[in-house]
N, C-alpha and C positions, 0 to 999 in steps of 0.2 A: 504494500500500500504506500509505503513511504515514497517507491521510485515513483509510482504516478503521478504522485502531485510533484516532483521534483523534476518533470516531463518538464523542459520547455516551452516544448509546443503548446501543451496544455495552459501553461502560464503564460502567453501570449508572446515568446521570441520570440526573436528574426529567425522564422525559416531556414534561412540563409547558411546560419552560423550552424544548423542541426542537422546538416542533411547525413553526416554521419549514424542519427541515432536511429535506432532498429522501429519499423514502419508499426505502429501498435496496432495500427487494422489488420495487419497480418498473423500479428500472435495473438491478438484476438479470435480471429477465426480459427486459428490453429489447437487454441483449446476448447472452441465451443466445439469443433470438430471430434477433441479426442473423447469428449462428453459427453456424446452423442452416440460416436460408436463404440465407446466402452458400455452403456445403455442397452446398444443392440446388440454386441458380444454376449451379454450375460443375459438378455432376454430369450437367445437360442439353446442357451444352455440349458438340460433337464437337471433338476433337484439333486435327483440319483445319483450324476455323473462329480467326478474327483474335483476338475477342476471350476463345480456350479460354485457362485457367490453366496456366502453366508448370511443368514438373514434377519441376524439377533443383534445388529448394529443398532437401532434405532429402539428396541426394545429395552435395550442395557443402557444405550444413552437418557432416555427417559428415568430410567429408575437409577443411576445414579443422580440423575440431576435434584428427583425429590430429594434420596436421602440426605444429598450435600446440603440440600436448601440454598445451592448456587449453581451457577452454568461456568465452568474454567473454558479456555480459551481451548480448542480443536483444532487439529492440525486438518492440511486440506485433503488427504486421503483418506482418514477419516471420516471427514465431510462429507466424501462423496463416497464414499461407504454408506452413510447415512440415507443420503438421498435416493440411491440406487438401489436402498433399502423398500423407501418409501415406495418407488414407480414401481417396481415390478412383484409387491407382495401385497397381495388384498389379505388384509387380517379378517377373519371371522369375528362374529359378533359372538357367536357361542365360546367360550374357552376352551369346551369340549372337545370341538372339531378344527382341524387343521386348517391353516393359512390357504390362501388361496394364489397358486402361481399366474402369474399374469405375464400374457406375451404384448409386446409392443409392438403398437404398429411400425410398419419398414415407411424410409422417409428417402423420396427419392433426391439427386443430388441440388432440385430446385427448393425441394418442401428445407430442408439444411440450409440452405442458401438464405432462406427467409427466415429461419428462426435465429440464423448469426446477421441477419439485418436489424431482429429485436436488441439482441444485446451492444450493437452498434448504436439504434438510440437512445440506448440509454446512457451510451458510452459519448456522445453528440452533445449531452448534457453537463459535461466537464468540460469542455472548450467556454473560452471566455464569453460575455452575453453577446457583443454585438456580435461578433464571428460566427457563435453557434445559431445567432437569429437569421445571419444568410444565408447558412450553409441551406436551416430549413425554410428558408422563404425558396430561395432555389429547387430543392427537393420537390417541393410543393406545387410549384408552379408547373416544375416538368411534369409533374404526377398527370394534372389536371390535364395536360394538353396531351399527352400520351393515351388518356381515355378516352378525352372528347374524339382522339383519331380513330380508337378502337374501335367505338360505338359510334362512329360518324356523327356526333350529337357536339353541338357548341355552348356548353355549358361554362361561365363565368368561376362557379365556387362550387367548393367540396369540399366536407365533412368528413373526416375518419375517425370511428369508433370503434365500441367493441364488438356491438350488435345494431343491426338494423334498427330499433325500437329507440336508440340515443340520438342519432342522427334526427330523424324524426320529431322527435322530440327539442332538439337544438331551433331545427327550424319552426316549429309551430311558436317558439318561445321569442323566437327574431318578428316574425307574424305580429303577435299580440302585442312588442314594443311599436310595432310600425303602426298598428292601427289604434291603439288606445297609446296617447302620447303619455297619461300619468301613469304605465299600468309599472314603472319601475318603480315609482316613490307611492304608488297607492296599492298594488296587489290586485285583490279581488277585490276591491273596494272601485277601483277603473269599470268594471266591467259587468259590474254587480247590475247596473238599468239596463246595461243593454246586451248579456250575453252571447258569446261564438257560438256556430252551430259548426258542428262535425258532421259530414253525410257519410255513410255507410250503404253494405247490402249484405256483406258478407258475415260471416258465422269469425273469420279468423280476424277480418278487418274489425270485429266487433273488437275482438280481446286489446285492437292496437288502439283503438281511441278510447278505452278504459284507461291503458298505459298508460296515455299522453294524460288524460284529465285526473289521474293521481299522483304524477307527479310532478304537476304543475296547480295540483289544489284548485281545479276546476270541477264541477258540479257536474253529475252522471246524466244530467238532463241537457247537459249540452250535446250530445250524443244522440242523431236523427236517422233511425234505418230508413231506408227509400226502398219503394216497393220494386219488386222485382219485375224484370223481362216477360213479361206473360207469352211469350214467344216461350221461352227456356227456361219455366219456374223452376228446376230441379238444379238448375246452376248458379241463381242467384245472379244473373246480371241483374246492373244496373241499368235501370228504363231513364233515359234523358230526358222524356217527355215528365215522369213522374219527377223526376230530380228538379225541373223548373217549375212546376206544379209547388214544389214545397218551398224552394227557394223563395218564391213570390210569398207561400204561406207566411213563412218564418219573417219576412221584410216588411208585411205590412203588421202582423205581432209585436213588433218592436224588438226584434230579436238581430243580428248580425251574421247574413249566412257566410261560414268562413273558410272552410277546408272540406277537400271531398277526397277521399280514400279510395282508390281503383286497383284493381286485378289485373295483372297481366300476367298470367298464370295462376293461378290461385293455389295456396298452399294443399287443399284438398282434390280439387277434380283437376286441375290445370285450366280453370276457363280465363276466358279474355274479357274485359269489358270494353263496352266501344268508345275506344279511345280518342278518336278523330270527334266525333259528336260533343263529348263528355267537356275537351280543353276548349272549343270553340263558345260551348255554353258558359265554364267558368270564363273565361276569358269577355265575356261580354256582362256575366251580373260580377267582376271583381270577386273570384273566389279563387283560391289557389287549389289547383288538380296536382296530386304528388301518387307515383305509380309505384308498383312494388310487383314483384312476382318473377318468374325464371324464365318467361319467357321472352323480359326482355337482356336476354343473352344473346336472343335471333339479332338484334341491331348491330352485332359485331359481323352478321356475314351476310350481310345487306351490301354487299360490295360496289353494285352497279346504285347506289344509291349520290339521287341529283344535286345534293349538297348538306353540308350540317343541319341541322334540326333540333327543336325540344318536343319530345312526346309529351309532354308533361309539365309544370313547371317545377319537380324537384321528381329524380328518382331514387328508390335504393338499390344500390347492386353487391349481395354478399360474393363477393369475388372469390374469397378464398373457400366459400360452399361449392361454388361453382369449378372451380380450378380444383378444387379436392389437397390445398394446401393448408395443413392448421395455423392455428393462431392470426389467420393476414387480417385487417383492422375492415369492417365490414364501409363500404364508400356511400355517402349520401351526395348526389349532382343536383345544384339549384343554380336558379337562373335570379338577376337582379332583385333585391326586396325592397321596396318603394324607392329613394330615392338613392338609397347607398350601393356603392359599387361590392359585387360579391368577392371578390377576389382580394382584395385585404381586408373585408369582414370574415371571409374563411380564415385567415390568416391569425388574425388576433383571434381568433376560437378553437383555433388547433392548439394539441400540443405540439410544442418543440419537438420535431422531428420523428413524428408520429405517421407521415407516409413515406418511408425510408422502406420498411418490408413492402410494401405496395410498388412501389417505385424498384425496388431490385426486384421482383418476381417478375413484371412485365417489360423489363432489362432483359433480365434471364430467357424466359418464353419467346421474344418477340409477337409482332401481332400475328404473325403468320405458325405459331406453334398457342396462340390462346383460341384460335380460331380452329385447329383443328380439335383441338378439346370438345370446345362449343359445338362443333360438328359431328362429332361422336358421339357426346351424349345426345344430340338430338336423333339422328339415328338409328342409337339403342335404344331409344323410347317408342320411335316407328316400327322396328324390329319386336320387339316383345308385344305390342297391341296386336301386329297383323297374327303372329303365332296364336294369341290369345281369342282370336277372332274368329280363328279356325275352330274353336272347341263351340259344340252347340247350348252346352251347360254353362260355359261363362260368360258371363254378360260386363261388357266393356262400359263405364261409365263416367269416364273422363271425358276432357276437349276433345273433339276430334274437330282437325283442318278441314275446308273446306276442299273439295272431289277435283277443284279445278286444281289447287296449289300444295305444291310438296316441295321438300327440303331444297332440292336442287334447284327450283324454281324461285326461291330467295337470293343464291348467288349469281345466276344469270339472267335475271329481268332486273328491271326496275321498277318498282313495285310502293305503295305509299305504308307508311309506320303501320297501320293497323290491320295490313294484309301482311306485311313480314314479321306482326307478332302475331296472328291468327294460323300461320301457315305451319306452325311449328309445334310439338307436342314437348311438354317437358318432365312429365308423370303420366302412368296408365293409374288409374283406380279401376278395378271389378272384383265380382264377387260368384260364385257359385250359385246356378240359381237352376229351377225346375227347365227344361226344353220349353222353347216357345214362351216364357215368361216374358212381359212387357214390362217395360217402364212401371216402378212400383215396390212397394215392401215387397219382401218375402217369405214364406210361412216363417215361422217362429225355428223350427225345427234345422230348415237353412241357415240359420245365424249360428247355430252351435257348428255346422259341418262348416262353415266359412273361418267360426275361429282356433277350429282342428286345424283345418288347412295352415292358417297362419301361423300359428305355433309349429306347426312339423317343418315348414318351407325355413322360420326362424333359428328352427333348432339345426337342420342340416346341411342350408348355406348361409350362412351366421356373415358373411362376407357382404352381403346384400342390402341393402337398407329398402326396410320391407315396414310396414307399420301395418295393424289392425284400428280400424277407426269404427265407431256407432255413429252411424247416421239417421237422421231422422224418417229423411224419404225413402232410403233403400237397406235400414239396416245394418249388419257388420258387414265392412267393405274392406278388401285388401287394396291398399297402394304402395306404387315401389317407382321411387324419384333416385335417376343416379344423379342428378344437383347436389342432391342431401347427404352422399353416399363419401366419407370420407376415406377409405379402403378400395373405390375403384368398385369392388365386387366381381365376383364372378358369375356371370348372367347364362354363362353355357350351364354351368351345374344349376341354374336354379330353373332354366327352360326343362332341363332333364328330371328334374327331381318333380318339377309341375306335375310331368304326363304322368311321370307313376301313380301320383297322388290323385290326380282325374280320375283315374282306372277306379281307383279302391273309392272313391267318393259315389263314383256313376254305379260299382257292384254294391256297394253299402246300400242304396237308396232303392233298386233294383231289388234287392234280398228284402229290403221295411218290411214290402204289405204280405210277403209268405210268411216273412219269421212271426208278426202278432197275428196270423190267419192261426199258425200252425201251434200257438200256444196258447191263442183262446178254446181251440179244438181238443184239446187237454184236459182232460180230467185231473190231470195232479198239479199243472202249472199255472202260474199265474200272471198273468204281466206287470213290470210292474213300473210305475212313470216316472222317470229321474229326468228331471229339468235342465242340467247342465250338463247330461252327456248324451254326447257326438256319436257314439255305437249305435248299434244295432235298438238296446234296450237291457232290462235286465229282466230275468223272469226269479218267481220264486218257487219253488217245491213246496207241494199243501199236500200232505194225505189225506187218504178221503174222511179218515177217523175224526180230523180234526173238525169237519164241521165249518159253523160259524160261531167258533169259539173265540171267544174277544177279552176273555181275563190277561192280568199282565201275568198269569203262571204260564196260561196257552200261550201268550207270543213271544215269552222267553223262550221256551222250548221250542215252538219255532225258528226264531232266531237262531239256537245253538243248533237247531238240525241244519239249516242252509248256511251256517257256516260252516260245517264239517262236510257239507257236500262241495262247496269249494274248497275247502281243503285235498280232498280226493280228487278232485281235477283236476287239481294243479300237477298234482303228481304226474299225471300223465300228457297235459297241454299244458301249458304257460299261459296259453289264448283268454286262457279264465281267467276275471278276477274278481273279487268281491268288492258288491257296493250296497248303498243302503236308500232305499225308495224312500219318496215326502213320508212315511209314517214312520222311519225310525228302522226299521227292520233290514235285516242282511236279505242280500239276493244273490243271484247270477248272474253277473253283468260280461254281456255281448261287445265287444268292441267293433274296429271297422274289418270289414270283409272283404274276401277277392271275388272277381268273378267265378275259383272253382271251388269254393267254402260250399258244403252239401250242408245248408239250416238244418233238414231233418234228422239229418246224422249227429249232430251236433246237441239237439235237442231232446234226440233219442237218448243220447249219451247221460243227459240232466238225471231225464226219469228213470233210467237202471239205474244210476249212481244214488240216486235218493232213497230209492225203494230198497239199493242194499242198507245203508242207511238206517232206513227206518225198520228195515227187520232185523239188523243185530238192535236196534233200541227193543222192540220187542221183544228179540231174547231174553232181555236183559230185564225185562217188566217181568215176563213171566219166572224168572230164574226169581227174582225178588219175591212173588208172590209164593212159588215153594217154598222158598225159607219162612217167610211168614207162616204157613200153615204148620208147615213144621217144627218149630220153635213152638206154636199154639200147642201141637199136639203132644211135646213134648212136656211141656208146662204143665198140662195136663194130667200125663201120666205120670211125673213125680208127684207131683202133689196129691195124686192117690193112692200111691208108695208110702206116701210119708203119714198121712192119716192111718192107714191100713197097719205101717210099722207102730205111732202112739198108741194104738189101740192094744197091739201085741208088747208093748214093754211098760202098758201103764203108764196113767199120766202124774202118777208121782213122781216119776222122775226126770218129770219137766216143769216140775214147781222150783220156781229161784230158792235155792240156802237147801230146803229141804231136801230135793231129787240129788244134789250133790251128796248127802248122809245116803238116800237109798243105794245109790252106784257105789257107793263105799261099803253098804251091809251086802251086796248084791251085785257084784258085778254083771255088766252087760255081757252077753255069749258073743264071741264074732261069729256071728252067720254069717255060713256062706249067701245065704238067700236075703243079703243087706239090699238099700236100694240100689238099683245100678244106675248108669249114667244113661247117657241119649246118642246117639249119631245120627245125622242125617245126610244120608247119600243124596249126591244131588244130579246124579249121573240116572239113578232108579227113582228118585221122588219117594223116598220111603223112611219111617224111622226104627234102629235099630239100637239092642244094647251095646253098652262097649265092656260087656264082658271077656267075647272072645281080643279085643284088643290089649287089656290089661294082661291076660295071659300070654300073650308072643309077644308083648314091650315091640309091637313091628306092625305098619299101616297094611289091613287085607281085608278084603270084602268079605264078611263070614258069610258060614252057609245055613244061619238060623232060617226060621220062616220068617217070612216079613211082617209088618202091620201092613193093614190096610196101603194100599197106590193111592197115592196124594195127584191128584188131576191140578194142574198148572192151569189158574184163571187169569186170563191176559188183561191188561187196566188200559186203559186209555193213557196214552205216554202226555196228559196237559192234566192230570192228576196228582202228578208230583215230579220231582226233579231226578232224573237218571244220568248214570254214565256216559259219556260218550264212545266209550271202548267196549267190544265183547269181551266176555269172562273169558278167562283160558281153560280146557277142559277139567273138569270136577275132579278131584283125588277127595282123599275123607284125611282132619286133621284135627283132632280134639279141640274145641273150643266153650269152653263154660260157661251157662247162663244162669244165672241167679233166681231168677224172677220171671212174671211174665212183663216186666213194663220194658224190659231189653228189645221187646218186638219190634218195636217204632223205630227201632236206632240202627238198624242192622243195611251194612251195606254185600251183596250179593259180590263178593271179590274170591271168594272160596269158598267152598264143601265146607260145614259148618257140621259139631258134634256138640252135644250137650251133656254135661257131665252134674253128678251130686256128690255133694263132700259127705265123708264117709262120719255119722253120727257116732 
């Protein structure tokens, strides 16, 4: 830092005396250079690999700096350790889950070119005032006159900002000092009797004179939509005839008509308004016409055109949207504002050296490499419509040029402004719609498959600049502007990747009315209506048992049936997956289809998977309801064992204190013929003693008689809660029941024996 300010040049030498010292614009670019590509070196690098960049620099730098409660001074590798930290690692918001690798965009040798133009202005602003005020009054001037050649437009002053939306607002603000002379020393207090009107039409233009009137603390009401083109209501032109219709309105009100907002290209459909009419009109009631949109890019290849001109009285032109270069400062072109000359009122409202990257990019380019840009993307907007036009299902619902004029027909005629921005497409917008569909919404059903599409087209050429929009008149619409497209994008993969996704749209819609024919037809299934998905549908599995059972016992059990049934089909398809219809409940959910997906196979597959399903649940009621009976029957039979035994040893000797003296005058006999225990096979349904088990200490089916065959009574499975697993085959394995109140509590997991402690 020291050498720099101890720069002569910087401190105003002689030239003369310095030309020894090393050219700073040169090692300037030399290390934005190495900044750049040490950037994109580490951004190609994978995680995995030896020599990837570590990423804990700027995590360690933060928490030292808390626990110090200071920031020490950082050396410059570090630093950019730091920073290089920051660009190429998206940290997650969870702490759970891992960082996020992030690739940088590639920067061709112009787009570098323009970001070491940024750090030259800034670097412009260390040369002494008056020097550095001419370098950018110079800068400036050529800027302006280098444009006005581009766009064959002769335009006075120019604005460079960061977005469109400041520019804009610069000039409305020059506006309001010209026509309200106290509006600097009074505010809204100037303007307060006799308010500006803003004319609008559009939905986008709406959002810009919202802009403009908050932040210049003007009033929402200053803000007048004008009725649309009844020619082309779905486009929102503005009607000239309506627009002077309200201008009169608004002038005999006491109102000030002031600004009119116009489309030439519209951010949404690409349309035009009629430009030629529009300025002719302002231009006779004193209103300023300021144009905006991508189509006027076409005025750069307007070649055979018969001299400079203004479309407009100010346009904006995001140059660096348009050129696909980041950061360039977006250009506002106006023409004289009452009585002051525009070209050193631009001047004092610039900053210092603020069209420097503008000025080297179309240095760099010349007009004959911005013009071939411009020409390509128009082009590939012609290109993607005609392909899209070919398809019967999509419906194209942008500008389209008029039948007489096309692209090439702008560089070789001569032609007036509002045919060579009419001639030109700068975005397709369409949507997926039924055959033969007109002009008009579309079913409901169509918006979910239109925002499938856009999400699939999004996910798998991510290169693209592709947006999903809701529209009022037609719904969810795709559009895809390469203007907007900072990556260039690759338009071969996403022409390819379309057709596929046609196919599976056109067999999806195709297969609808068999797959709900085929499952209304169904006894066991049900359809079921999911709002926000794009598939087929979901169906749900009902046994017939079930009824119209509507407790929360019955549609829990339902629930856990249909999700075990997708569970089982996943095992064998992937194609399944579970979702949950408007009532809460799991289903079968169908996704998008090919033209050779067999529905009925598919749905076949549902009901055998359910119905196995539901007869291992069965099993498993009935294996339940054995044990019950059994455990009863068992309960039973000790407990007439055991009466049978009091009776036989007297009931003195089950009086508390005293039967203790009997068993001591009188011992008990160990009979053999004591109570025995219980077993319940559950393989026979039968209950037996566990005599012969006590004797071989070893698990075997004796060959006593049996009791009576216990008949297995099957329950309705919304009667209580079951397993979802079948049992594993019955073995017999002593298990002790006390009581009868053990009944209720008993789960069917094994062959169950019942046993009596020996008295």
């Amino acid at each position: 830092m020291t050498e720099l300010f101890n720069n002569p040049i910087v401190n105003g030498d002689d030239p003369a005396k310095v030309v020894q010292i090393e050219q700073p614009v040169e090692g300037l670019e030399f290390q934005v250079s190495s900044i750049l590509n040490r950037l994109e070196e580490a951004s190609e690098c994978q995680p995995s690999e030896d020599n990837a960049p570590h990423f804990e620099s700027f995590k360690q730098h933060m928490f030292n700096q808390q626990e110090n409660n200071t920031f020490p001074a950082v050396s410059t590798q570090d630093l950019l350790n730091i920073i290089q930290d920051l660009f190429l690692v998206e940290e997650s918001s969870d702490d759970e889950e891992p960082s996020v690798y992030t690739v940088l965009p590639k920067l061709n040798n112009v787009a570098k070119l323009t970001l070491t133009a940024h750090s030259l202005m800034a670097y412009s602003k260390l040369l002494n005032n008056d020097h550095g005020v001419k370098v950018s009054n110079k800068i400036h001037v050529d800027t302006c006159n280098l444009l006005n050649t581009l766009f064959r437009t002769n335009y006075p002053g120019a604005f460079f900002s960061h977005n469109t939306l400041e520019g804009i607002v610069k000039i409305f603000r020059l506006l309001l000092v010209t026509k309200y002379p106290h509006y600097n020393e009074e505010g809204y207090e100037a303007i307060r009797s006799k308010y500006p009107v803003i004319y609008i039409s559009h939905d986008a233009s709406m959002l810009v004179a919202q802009y403009i009137c908050k932040q210049l603390s003007l009033p929402m009401y200053c803000i007048r939509r004008v009725p649309c083109d009844p020619s082309t209501p779905h486009f929102q032109m503005i009607d000239p005839g309506e627009l002077e219709t309200n201008v009169k309105e608004d002038a005999a009100a006491g109102k000030l008509p002031f600004f009119v907002l116009a489309e030439v290209g519209s951010s949404l459909n690409g349309h035009v308004d009629p430009v030629g009419p529009l300025l002719e009109l302002c231009t006779r009631y004193d209103l300023w016409l300021h144009l905006r949109g991508h189509n006027l890019a076409a005025l750069a290849l307007n070649q055979l055109a018969p001299a400079p001109s203004q479309p407009g009285h100010s346009v904006s032109l995001p140059l660096g949207a348009w050129l696909n270069v980041p950061s360039l400062p977006s250009i506002t072109l106006f023409t004289n504002i009452g009585n002051d000359l525009s070209t050193p009122l631009s001047l004092q409202t610039n900053e210092k050296g603020v069209a420097l990257p503008v000025w080297t990019l179309l240095k760099s380019l010349g007009q004959a490499g911005v013009e071939e840009i411009f020409s390509y993307n128009f082009g590939l907007v012609e290109g993607i419509r005609k392909k899209l036009a070919s398809y019967d299902c999509l419906r194209v619902l942008s500008h389209q040029p008029p039948n007489s004029l096309s692209l090439k027909d702008i560089t070789t005629k001569v032609l007036p402004i509002q045919s060579v921005v009419e001639a030109v497409q700068s975005c397709v917008m369409f949507q997926f719609v039924p055959q033969g569909t007109s002009l008009g919404p579309v079913p409901q059903y169509y918006d979910k498959l239109n925002s499938w599409l856009g999400q699939i087209l999004q996910r798998d050429v991510p290169s693209i600049s592709l947006n999903l929009t809701e529209t009022a008149s037609f719904g969810t619409v795709l559009r895809i502007c390469p203007f907007e497209c900072a990556t260039g994008g690759d338009y071969e993969a996403f022409l390819g990747c379309l057709e596929a996704q046609v196919e599976i749209l056109q067999a999806t819609v195709a297969h609808k009315a068999s797959f709900i024919s085929l499952v209304e037809a169904s006894p066991k299934l049900v359809l079921v209506e999911m709002p926000g998905w794009a598939g087929l549908g979901g169906v749900r599995y009902v046994p017939p048992a079930w009824g119209n059972a509507d407790t929360d016992q019955a549609k829990a059990e339902l629930n856990r049936l249909n999700v075990q049934v997708v569970r089982q089909l996943r095992t064998s398809d992937a194609a399944f997956s579970l979702g949950e219809g408007t009532d809460g409940l799991a289903c079968v959910r169908f996704g998008m289809v090919t033209v050779e997906t067999d529905i009925t196979e598919l749905l076949s597959l549902v009901e055998e998977t359910g119905q196995q399903e539901e007869e291992s649940w069965k099993f498993i009621d009935s294996m339940a309801e054995v044990v019950r009976q059994g455990i009863l029957t068992a309960t039973q039979d000790l407990q007439k064992e055991n009466e049978d035994k009091l009776w036989q040893e007297g009931i003195l000797r089950h009086v508390p204190v005293f039967g203790s003296l009997v068993n001591w005058w009188s011992p008990v006999d160990k009979d053999p013929t004591r109570v025995k225990g219980r077993t319940l096979d559950l393989a026979a349904g039968r209950i037996e003693t566990t005599e012969n088990i006590y004797k071989s200490h070893a698990q075997a089916t004796p060959s006593s008689t049996p009791t009576p065959q216990l008949t297995p009574q099957l329950t309705p499975p919304v009667e209580k809660s079951t397993p979802s697993n079948p049992i594993p085959t019955p073995t017999q394995t002593p298990l002790p029941v006390n009581s009868a109140e053990d009944i209720n509590n008993v789960t069917p997991a094994a062959p169950i024996q019942v046993n009596q402690e020996q008295a």
